[in-house]
N, C-alpha and C positions, 0 to 999 in steps of 0.2 A: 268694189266694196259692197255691190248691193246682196251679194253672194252670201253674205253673214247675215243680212234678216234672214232669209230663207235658208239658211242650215240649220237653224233651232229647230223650227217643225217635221223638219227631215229628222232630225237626233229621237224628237220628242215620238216619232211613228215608231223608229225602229225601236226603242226602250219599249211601250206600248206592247209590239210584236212579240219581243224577244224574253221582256222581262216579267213574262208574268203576272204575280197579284201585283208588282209595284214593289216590293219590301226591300230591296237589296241596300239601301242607303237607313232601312227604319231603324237598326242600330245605333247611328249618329243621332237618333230624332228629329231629323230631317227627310222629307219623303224625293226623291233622285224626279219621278215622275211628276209631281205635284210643281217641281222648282223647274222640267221641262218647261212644262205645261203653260207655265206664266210666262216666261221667258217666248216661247212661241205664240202667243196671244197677244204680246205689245209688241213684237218683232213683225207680225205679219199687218196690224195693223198701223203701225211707223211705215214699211215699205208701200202699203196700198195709198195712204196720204201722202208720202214723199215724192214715189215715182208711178202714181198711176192713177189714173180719173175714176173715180165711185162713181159707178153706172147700176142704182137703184132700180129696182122695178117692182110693179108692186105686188110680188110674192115675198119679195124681202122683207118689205115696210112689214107686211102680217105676219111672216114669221118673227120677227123682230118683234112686234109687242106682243104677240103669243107668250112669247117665250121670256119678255118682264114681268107679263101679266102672271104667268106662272110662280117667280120667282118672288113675287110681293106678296102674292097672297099667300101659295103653300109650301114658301120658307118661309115668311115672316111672320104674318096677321095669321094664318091659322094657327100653328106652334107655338106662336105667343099668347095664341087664345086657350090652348088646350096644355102649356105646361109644359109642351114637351122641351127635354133638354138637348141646348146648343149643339153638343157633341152628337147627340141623335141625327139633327136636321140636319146638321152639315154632314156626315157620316153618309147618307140616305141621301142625300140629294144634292151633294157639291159639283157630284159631274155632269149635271144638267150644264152645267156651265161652259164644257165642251160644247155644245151647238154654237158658241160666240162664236167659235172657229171659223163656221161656216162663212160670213159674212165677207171679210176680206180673205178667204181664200174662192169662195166663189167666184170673185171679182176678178184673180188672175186667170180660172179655168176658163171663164165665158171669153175672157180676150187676148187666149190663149196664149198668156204669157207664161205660164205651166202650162203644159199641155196634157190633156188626161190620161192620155197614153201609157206618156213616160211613168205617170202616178199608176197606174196597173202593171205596168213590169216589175216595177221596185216592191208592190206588194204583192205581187206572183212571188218575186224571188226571194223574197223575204218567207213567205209562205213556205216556198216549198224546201227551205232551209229547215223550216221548221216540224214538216211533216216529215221528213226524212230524220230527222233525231229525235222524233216517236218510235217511227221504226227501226231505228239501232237501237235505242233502247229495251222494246219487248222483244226484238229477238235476238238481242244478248242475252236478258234475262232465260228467252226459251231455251237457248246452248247453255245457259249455266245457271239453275235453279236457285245453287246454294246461294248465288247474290244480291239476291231479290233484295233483300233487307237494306243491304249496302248500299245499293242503286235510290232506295227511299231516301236513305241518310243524305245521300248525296246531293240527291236534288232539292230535298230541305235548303242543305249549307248551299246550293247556289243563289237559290231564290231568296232567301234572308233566314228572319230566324226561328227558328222552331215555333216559339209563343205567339207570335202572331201570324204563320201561316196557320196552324191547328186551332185560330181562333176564329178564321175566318174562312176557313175550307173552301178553301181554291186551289189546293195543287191535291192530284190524286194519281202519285206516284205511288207503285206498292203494291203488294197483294191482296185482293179482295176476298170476304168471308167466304166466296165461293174457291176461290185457290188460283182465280184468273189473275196476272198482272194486270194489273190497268193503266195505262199512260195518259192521265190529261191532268191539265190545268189552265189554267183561264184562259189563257191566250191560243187555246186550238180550236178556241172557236173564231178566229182569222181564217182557218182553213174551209170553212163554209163558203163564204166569198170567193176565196178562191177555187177553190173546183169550180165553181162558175164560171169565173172569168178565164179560167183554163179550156172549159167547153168549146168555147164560144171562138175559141184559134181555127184555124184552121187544121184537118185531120191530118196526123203524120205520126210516124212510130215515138214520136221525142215528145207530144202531144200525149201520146195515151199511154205512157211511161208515167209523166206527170200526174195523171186521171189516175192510175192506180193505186202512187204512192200515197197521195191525196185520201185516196177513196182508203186504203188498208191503216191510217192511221186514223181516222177518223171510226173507224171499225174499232181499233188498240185504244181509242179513249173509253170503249167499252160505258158509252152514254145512249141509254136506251133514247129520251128525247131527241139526240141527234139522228141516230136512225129511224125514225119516225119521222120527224122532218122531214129528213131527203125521200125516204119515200112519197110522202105527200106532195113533196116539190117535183118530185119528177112524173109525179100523175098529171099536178097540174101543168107543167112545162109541157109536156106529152101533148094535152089537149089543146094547149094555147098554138103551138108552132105545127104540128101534124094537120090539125083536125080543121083547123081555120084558116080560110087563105083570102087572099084579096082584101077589100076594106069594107065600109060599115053596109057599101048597096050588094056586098056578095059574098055568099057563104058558101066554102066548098068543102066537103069530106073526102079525104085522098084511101080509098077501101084496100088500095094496093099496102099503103102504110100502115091501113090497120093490121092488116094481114101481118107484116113483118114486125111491127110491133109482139103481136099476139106470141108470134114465133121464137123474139126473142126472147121474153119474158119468160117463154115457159123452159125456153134453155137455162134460163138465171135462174129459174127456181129449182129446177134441175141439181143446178149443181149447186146449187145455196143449201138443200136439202142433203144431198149425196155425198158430196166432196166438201165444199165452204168450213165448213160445220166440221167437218173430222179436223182440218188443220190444227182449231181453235180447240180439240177434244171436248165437243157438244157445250161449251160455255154458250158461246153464243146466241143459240137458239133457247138455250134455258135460261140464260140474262132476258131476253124477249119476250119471252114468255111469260116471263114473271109480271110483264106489266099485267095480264090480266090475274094473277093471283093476288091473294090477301097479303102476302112478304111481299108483294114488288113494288110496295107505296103506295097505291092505289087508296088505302084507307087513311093511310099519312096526312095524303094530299088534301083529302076530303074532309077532314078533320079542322087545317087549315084553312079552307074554300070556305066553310062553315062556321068559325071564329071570323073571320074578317069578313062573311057577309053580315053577321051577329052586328060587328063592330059599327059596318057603315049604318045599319038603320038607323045609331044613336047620331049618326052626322050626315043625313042623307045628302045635303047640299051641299054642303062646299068639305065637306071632309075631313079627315085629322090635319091633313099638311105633311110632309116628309118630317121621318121619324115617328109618323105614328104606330099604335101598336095593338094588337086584337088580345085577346085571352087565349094565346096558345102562343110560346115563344121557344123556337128551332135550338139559337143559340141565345143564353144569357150575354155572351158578347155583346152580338149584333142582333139584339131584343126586336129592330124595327126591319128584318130582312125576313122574307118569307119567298117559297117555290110558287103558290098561286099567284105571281104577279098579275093577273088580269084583276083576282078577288082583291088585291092589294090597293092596285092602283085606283080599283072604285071607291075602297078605304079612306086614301089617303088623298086622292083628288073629287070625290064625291061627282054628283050628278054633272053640274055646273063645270067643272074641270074634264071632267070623260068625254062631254059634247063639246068645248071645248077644240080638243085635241082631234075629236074624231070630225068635225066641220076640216078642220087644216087639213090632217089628212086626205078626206073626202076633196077638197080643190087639188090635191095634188094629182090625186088618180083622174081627174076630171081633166085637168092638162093634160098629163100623159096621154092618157085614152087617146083624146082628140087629134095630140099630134101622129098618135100611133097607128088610129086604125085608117088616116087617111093615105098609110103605107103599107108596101104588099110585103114587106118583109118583115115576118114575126119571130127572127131570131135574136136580135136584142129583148124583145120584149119580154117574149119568154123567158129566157135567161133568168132576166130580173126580177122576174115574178117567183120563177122558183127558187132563186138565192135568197129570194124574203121568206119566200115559207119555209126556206128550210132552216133559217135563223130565228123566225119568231117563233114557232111551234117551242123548241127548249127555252124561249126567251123568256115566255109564259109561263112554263112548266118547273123554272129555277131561277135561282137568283143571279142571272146573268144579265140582263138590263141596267139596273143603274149601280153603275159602276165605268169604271173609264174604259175597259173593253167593251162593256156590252156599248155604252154611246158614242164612241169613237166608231165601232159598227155601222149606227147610225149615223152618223154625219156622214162616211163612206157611200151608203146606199144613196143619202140625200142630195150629195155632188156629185153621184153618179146622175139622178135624177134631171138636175139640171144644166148638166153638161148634155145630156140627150137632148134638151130642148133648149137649147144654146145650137146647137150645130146640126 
């Protein structure tokens, strides 16, 4: 019987994965994920007090009142100080609440009564279910143009219902002003993670089958952020795993690796330029491009960056609170969601919240480090470093952080974390 607490947060991952913004139940006025979500938060924490000993340590204890501390002052005391409405604050910052997760299910990874493993297969496979019906998607549409339209319709009616997916622009099914199909919605960015965790297998033709489908759907979500990430990620991965060997008393440069490095690279630009680019009939490069032009957002963005640094001068300390709002609003819907989430979060969590957040953080890299560089092996490490940049870079850049994709991300990374330093 113990097999039913633990299948709620199995259900509640794969809806997470599979379903999108969430909306498939918002017709009833019931949300399908949200009734997850509860249901595997008293489930896991019933089985970890039933049948298993809470073994605290005290990264838990701090992340544990971080994360009340957060929730008392910038859902409650500040939004109560500034007005803001209930619907906002909740709206904006309900899935903070997802880190609870963390707590009793950390408890079974460290004492490996789940074992992390099994948790990375199930979201490889999950994953690459998912990036393979990107790709029969855009290249259905590529054999058959005239169904572009239809294909949109479609995956509206799977994912819920029209009013509030177009309210909250998270699926981007359909053709774009430039005439490209585009294949994304919220949940492809699971596939960041995974290309990672795919890496990190051992090489073999079924291996880099994976890697590609991976890599070409992630390309079909046609998210300039995402490719900007992974580029940056594999700079920095590049440097971490190649360039650095040994531990903190010795530093080596592998010259033979930079060589082949160098080599490959200019094969990939090669055909990125030559070939990549014709499949796609030059979208590609001119989607990329645009990031440095006046139409590719750039001024959008800035604009935003510059309303919500307006905003926090007037709350430099502790900040609006979730749900707060600057002088420039995206959607009338979702008045308190903005792309600059870095300008955002200085907004909305102020000085006092940013140091905060960034102290925790800073002990975490502070652990890691330590246990890492006293090892010669920097192929986890790296991994991990570049599955972060290449998730934060668009985390920053759109409203993909808080939200139950973007922090279920995060919880991911962070029992990845300390499952590394458990074993």
């Amino acid at each position: 019987m113990k097999w039913l607490f633990l299948i709620w947060p199995l259900l509640w991952m794969v809806e997470l994965m599979v379903g999108g913004p969430g909306f498939w139940t918002i017709g009833l006025g019931i949300s399908l994920r949200k009734v997850l979500f509860i249901i595997s938060l008293c489930s896991l924490y019933v089985y970890v007090t039933l049948f298993v000993e809470w073994k605290i340590n005290n990264r838990d204890k701090r992340a544990f009142l971080i994360i009340v501390i957060t929730i008392i002052i910038w859902e409650l005391i500040m939004p109560l100080i500034h007005g803001t409405p209930v619907e906002y604050v909740t709206g904006d910052g309900a899935s903070l609440l997802i880190l609870f997760v963390y707590f009793p299910l950390v408890q079974l990874v460290r004492q490996d009564i789940i074992k992390w493993d099994w948790i990375e297969k199930i979201y490889i496979r999950i994953s690459m279910i998912l990036a393979v019906v990107h790709v029969f998607i855009w290249i259905t549409v590529l054999l058959n143009p005239g169904i572009a339209i239809a294909v949109r319709i479609m995956a509206i009616d799977f994912f819920g219902t029209a009013d509030a997916i177009d309210s909250n622009n998270m699926i981007y099914v359909g053709p774009m002003p430039d005439g490209f199909f585009r294949v994304m919605w919220i949940s492809t960015l699971y596939l960041i993670p995974a290309l990672f965790l795919v890496l990190k297998q051992k090489p073999s033709i079924f291996r880099t089958i994976k890697l590609l489908i991976l890599f070409f759907a992630l390309i079909v979500s046609y998210t300039r952020a995402v490719w900007v990430g992974l580029i940056l990620s594999f700079a920095v991965m590049t440097i971490v795993k190649w360039f650095i060997r040994g531990n903190t008393r010795k530093y080596r440069i592998s010259y033979w690796k930079l060589i082949k490095v160098c080599s490959w690279g200019s094969a990939l630009v090669f055909f990125c330029w030559y070939q990549w680019d014709n499949l796609f009939d030059g979208f590609i490069w001119e989607r990329f491009s645009s990031l440095f032009t006046d139409g590719g957002g750039v001024d959008w963005r800035m604009q935003q960056y510059d309303a919500l640094i307006n905003a926090w001068t007037e709350t430099p300390v502790f900040g609006t609170g979730f749900g707060g709002q600057a002088n420039f609003v995206i959607d009338d819907g979702v008045p308190y969601k903005y792309e600059m989430i870095s300008a955002a979060m200085l907004m909305k969590f102020g000085l006092v919240g940013i140091l905060m957040w960034a102290c925790s953080i800073c002990y975490y890299v502070f652990c890691l480090s330590k246990r890492e560089l006293l090892s010669s092996d920097t192929t986890w490490l790296g991994n991990f470093i570049g599955a972060s940049c290449a998730f934060i870079f668009p985390a920053m850049t759109n409203p993909y952080l808080f939200n139950f994709v973007g922090m279920s991300i995060v919880l991911f990374y962070w029992l990845q974390i300390e499952n590394r330093l458990a074993h």
